[in-house]
ZAGU-559712 format. One line per field, with one value per atom (N, C-alpha, C): x, y, z; residue number from 1. Coordinates in Angstrom, 2 decimals. Layout:
<kepas>
x: X|...
y: Y|...
z: Z|...
nr: NUM|...
</kepas>
This chain:
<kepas>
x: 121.97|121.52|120.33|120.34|119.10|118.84|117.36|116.96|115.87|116.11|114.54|114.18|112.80|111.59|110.79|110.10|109.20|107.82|107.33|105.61|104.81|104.71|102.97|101.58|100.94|99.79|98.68|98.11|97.33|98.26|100.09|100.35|100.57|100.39|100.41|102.04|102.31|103.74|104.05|104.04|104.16|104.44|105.41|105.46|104.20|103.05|101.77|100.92|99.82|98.35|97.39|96.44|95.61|94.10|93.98|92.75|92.24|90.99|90.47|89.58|90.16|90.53|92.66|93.06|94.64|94.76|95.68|96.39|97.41|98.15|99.71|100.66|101.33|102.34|103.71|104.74|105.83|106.50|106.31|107.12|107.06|106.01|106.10|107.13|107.86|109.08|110.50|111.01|112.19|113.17|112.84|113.61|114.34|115.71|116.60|115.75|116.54|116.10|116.43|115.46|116.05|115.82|114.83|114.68|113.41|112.87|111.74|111.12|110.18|109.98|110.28|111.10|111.17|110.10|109.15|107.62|107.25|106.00|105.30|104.40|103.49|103.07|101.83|99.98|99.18|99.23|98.54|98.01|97.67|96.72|96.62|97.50|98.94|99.61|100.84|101.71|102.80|103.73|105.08|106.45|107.29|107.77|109.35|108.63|109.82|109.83|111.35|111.55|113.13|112.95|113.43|113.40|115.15|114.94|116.59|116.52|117.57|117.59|118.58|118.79|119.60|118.43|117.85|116.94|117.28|118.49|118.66|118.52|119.04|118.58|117.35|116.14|115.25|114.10|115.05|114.34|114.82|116.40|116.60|116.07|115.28|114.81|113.70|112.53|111.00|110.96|111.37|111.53|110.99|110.05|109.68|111.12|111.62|112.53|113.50|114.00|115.00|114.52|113.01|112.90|113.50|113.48|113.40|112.53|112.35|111.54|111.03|109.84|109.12|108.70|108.83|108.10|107.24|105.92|104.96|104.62|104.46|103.75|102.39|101.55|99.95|99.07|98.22|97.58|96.17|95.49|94.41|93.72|91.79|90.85|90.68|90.49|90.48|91.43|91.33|92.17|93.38|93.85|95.04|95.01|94.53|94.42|95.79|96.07|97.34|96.69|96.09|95.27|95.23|95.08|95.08|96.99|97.64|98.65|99.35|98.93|99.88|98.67|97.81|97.53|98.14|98.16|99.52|100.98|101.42|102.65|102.75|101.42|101.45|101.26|101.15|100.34|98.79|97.88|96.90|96.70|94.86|94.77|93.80|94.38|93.07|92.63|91.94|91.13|92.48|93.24|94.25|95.15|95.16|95.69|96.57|97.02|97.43|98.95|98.96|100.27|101.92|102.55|103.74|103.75|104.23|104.04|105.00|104.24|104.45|105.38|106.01|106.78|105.50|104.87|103.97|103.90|103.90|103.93|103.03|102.76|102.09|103.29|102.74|104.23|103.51|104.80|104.00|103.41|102.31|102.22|103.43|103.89|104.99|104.60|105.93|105.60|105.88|104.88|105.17|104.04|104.23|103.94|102.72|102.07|100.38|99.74|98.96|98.18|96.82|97.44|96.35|95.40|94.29|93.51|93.77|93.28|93.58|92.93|93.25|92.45|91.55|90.15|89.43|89.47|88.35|89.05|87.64|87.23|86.02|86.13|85.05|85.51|85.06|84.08|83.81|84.45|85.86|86.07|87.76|88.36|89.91|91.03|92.12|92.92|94.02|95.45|96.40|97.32|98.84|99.46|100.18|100.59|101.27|102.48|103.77|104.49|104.51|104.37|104.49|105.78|106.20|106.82|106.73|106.69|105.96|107.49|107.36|109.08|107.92|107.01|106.73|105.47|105.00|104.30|103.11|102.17|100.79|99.62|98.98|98.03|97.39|98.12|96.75|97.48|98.47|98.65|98.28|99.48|98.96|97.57|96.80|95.37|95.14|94.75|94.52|94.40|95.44|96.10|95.02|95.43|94.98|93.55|92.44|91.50|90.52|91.60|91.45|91.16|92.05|92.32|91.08|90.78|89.61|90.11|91.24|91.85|92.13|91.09|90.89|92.01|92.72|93.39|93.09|93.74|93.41|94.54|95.43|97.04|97.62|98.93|100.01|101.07|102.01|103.46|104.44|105.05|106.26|107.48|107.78|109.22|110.47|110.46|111.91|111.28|112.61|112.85|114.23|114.22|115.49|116.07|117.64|118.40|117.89|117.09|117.08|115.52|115.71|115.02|114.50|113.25|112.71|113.38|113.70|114.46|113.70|114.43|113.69|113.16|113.29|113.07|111.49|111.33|109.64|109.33|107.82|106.83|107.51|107.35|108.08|109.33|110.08|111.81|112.20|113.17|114.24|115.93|116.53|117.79|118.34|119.89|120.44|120.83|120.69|121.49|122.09|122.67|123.29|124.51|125.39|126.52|126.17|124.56|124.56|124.50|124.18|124.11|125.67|126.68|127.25|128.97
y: 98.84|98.73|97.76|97.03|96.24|96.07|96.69|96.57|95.65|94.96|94.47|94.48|95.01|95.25|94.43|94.61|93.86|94.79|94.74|95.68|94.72|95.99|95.32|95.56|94.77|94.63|95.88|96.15|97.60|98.04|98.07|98.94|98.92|99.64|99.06|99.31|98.83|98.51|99.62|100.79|102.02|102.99|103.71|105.06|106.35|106.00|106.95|106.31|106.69|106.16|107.61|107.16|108.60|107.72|106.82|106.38|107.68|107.73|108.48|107.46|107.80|107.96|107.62|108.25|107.48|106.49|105.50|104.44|104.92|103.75|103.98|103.40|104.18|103.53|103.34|102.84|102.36|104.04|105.08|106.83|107.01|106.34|106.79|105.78|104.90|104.17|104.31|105.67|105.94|105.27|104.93|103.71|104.93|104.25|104.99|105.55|107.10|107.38|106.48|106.56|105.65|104.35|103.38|102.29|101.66|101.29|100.71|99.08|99.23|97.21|96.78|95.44|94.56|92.78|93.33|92.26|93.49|92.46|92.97|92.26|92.98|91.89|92.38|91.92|92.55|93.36|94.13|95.51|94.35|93.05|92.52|91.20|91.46|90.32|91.12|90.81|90.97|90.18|91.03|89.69|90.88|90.06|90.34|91.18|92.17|92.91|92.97|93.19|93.31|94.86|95.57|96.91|97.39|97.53|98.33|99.11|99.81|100.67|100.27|99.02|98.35|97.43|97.79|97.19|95.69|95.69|94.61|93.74|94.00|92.92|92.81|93.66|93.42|92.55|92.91|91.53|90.08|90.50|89.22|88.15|89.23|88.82|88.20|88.78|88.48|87.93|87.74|86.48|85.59|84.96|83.72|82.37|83.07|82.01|81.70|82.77|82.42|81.58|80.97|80.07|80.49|82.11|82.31|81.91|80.50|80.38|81.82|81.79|82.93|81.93|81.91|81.25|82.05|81.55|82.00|81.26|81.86|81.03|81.57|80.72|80.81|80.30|81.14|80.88|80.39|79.16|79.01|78.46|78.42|78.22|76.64|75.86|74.65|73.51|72.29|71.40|70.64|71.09|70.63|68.86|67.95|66.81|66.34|65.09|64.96|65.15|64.85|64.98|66.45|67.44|68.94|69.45|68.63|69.02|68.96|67.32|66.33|67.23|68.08|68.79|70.12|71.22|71.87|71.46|70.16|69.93|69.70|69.11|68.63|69.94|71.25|72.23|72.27|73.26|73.58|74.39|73.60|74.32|75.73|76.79|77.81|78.40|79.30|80.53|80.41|80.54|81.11|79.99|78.93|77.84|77.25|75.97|75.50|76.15|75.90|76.75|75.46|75.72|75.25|74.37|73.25|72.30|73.30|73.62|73.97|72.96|74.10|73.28|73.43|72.64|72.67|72.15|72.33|71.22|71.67|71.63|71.80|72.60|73.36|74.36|74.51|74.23|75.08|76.32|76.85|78.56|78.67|80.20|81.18|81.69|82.31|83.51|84.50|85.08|86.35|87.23|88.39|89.98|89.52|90.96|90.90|91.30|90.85|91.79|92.61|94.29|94.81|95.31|94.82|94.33|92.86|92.13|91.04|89.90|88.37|87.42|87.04|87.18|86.25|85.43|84.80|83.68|83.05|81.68|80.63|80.11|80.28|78.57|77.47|77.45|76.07|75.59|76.77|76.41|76.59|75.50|75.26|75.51|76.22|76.53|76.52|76.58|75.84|76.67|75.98|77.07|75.92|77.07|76.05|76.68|75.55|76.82|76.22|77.53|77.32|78.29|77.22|77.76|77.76|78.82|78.80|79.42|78.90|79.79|80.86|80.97|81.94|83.18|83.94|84.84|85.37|84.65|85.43|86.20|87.12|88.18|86.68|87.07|86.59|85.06|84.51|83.11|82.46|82.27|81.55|81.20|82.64|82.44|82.11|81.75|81.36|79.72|79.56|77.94|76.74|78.34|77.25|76.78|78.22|78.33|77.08|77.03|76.27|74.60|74.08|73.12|72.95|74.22|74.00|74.83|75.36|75.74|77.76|78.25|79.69|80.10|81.41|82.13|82.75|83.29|84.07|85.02|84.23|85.22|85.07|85.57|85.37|86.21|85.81|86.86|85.91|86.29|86.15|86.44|84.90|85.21|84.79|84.69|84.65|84.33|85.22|85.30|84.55|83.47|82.85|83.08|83.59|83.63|84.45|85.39|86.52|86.28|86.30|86.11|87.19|87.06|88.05|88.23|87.22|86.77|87.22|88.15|88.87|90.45|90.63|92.17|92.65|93.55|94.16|94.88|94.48|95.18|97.00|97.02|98.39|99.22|97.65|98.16|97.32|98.02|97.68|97.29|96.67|96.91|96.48|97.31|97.38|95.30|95.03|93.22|93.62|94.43|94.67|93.62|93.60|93.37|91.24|90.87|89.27|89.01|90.13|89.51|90.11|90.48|90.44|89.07
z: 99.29|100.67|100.71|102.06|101.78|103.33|103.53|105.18|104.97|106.46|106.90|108.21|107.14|108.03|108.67|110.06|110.73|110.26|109.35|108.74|109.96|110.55|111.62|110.52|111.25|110.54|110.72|109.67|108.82|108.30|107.99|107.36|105.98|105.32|103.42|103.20|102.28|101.52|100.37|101.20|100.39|100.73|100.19|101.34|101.11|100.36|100.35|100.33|100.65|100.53|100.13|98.98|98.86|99.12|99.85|100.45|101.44|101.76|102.66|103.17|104.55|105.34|104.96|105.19|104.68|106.02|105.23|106.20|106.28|108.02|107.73|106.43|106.46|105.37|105.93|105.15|105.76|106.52|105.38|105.40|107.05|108.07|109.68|110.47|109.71|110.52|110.45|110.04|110.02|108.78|107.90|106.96|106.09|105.58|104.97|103.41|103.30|102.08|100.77|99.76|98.67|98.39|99.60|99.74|99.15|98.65|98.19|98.74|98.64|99.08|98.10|98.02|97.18|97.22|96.78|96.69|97.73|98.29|99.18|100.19|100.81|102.13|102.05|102.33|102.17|103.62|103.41|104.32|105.83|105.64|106.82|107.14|106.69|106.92|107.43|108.01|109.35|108.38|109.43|109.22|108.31|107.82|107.29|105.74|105.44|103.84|103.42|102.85|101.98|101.84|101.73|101.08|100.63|99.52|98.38|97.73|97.46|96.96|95.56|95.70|94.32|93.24|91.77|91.53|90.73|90.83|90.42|91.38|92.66|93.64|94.43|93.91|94.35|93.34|92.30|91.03|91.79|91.70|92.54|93.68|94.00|95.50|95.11|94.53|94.11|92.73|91.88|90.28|90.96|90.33|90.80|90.24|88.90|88.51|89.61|91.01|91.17|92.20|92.57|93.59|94.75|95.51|96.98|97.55|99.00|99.52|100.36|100.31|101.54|102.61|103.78|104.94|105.79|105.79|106.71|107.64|109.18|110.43|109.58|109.88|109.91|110.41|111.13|112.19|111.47|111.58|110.53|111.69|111.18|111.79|111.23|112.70|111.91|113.15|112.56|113.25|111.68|111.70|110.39|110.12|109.22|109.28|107.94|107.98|107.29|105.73|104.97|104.13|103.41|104.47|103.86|103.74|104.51|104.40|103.41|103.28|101.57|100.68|100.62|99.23|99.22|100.44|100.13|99.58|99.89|99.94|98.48|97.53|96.27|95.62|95.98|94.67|95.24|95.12|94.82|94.19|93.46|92.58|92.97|92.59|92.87|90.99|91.38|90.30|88.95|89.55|88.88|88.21|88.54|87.85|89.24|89.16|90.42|90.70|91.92|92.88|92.74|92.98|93.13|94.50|94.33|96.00|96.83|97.97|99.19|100.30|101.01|102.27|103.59|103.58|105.23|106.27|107.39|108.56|109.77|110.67|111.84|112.70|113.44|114.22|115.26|116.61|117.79|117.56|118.73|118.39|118.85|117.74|118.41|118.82|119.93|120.83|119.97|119.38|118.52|119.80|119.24|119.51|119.79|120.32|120.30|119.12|118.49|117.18|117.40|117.62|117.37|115.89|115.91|116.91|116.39|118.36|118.28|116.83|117.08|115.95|117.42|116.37|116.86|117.22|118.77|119.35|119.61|118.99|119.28|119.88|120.83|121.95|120.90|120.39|119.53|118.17|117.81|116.40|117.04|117.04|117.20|116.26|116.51|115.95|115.52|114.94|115.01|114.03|114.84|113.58|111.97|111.01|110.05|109.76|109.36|108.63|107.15|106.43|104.99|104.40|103.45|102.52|101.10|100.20|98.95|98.23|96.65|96.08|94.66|95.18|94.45|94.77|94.51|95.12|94.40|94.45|93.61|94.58|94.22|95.29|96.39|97.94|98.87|98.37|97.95|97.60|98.70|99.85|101.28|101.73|101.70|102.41|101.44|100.14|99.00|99.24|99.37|99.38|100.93|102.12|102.83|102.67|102.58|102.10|101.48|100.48|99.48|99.87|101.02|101.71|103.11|103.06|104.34|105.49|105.82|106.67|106.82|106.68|106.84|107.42|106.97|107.50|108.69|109.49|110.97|111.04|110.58|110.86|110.09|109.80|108.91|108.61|109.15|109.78|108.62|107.54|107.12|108.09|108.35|109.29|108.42|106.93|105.85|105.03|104.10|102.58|102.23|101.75|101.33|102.52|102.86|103.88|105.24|104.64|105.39|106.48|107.63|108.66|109.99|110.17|111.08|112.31|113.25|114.56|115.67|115.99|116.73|116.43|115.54|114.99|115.43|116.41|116.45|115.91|115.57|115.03|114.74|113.57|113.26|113.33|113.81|113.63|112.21|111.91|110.96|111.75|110.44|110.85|109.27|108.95|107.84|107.55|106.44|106.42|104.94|104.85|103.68|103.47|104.45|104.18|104.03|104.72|104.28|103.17|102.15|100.61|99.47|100.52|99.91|100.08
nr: 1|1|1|2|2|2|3|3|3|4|4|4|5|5|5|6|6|6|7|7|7|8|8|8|9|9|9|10|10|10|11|11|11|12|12|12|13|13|13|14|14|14|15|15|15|16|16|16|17|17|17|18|18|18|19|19|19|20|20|20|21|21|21|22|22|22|23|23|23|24|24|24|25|25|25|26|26|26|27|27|27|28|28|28|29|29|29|30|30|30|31|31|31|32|32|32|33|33|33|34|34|34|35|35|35|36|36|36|37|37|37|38|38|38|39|39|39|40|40|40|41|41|41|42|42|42|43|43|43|44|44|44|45|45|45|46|46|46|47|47|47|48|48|48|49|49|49|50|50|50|51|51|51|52|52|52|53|53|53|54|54|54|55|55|55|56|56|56|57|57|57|58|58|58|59|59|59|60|60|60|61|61|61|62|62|62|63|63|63|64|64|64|65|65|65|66|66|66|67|67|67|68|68|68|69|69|69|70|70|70|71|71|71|72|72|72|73|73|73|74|74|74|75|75|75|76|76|76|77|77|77|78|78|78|79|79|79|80|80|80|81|81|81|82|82|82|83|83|83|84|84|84|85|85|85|86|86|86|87|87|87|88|88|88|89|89|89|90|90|90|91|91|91|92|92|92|93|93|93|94|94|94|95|95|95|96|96|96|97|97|97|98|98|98|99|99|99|100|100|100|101|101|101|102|102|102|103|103|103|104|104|104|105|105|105|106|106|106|107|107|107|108|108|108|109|109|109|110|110|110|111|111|111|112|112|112|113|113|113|114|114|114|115|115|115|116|116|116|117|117|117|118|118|118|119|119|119|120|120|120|121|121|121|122|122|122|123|123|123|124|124|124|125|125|125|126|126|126|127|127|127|128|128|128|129|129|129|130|130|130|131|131|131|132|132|132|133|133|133|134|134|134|135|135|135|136|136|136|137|137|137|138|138|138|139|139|139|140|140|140|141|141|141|142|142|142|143|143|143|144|144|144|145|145|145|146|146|146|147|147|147|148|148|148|149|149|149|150|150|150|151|151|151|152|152|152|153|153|153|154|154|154|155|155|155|156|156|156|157|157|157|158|158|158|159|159|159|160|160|160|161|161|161|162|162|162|163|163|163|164|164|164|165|165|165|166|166|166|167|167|167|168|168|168|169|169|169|170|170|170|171|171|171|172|172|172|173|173|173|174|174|174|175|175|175|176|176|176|177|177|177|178|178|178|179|179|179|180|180|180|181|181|181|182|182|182
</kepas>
């Protein structure tokens, strides 16, 4: 089986939390027994999850060898100049040793959802969206990357994994896509 999820943002990628105060976890959205995330999304990032209950295809899914693009809209603080783009597009380097060249471009805003609570909004510091695509997944990579480039994170909704795409799915629905990977 393989569902996906729309994870709104605060919820962690787990069905427990023993934080105190506890957070939400995925266990309050109805998802089939047996399912696990396959990767994951941080606690303040939105968008799409894979979740199976087959573990071979959830290796499948997250291996960096097998080069699944992930695509993120991202909403960054900043005015995007061609310069920061061609250094996503080449690899950056962070802490950790440099990243894999990125797919990036400038994107209208989407009409996505509302985020509670909202992103901050400057009148004096302008904003813009990007879409990225990365084929591999290290902690915080994206905000990592843009960061890195000058371009602060604000948002960041994964709308696909390789084939599989958000569309229209809201904030805290699922629906079964079993039968696209077979």
């Amino acid at each position: 089986m393989l569902i996906a999820f729309n994870k709104p943002y605060g919820v962690l990628c787990q069905f427990t939390d023993r934080g105190t105060p506890p957070r939400p976890t995925l266990a309050g959205f109805g998802l089939p027994a047996g399912v696990y995330p396959a990767g994951r999304l941080d606690h303040d990032s939105e968008g799409l999850l894979l979740l199976t209950d087959d573990g071979g295809l959830a290796h499948r899914l997250t291996d960096p060898r097998h080069k699944l693009p992930k695509t993120y809209w991202v909403q960054v603080e900043g005015d995007p100049q061609p310069a920061q783009l061609a250094a996503l597009r080449a690899g950056v380097v962070l802490n950790d040793g440099p990243t894999r060249p990125a797919q990036a471009r400038v994107l209208a805003p989407p009409a996505l959802w509302p985020r509670d609570p909202p992103v901050r909004f400057r009148k004096s510091v302008p904003d813009a969206w990007l879409e990225i695509a990365i084929s591999e997944g290290r902690n915080r990579q994206v905000r990592r990357m843009t960061a890195a480039v000058g371009l602060p994170t604000l948002r960041l909704v994964r709308v696909g994994i390789g084939p599989h795409r958000l569309d229209t799915l809201a904030p805290g629905a699922w629906r079964d896509v079993t039968a696209a990977v077979r």
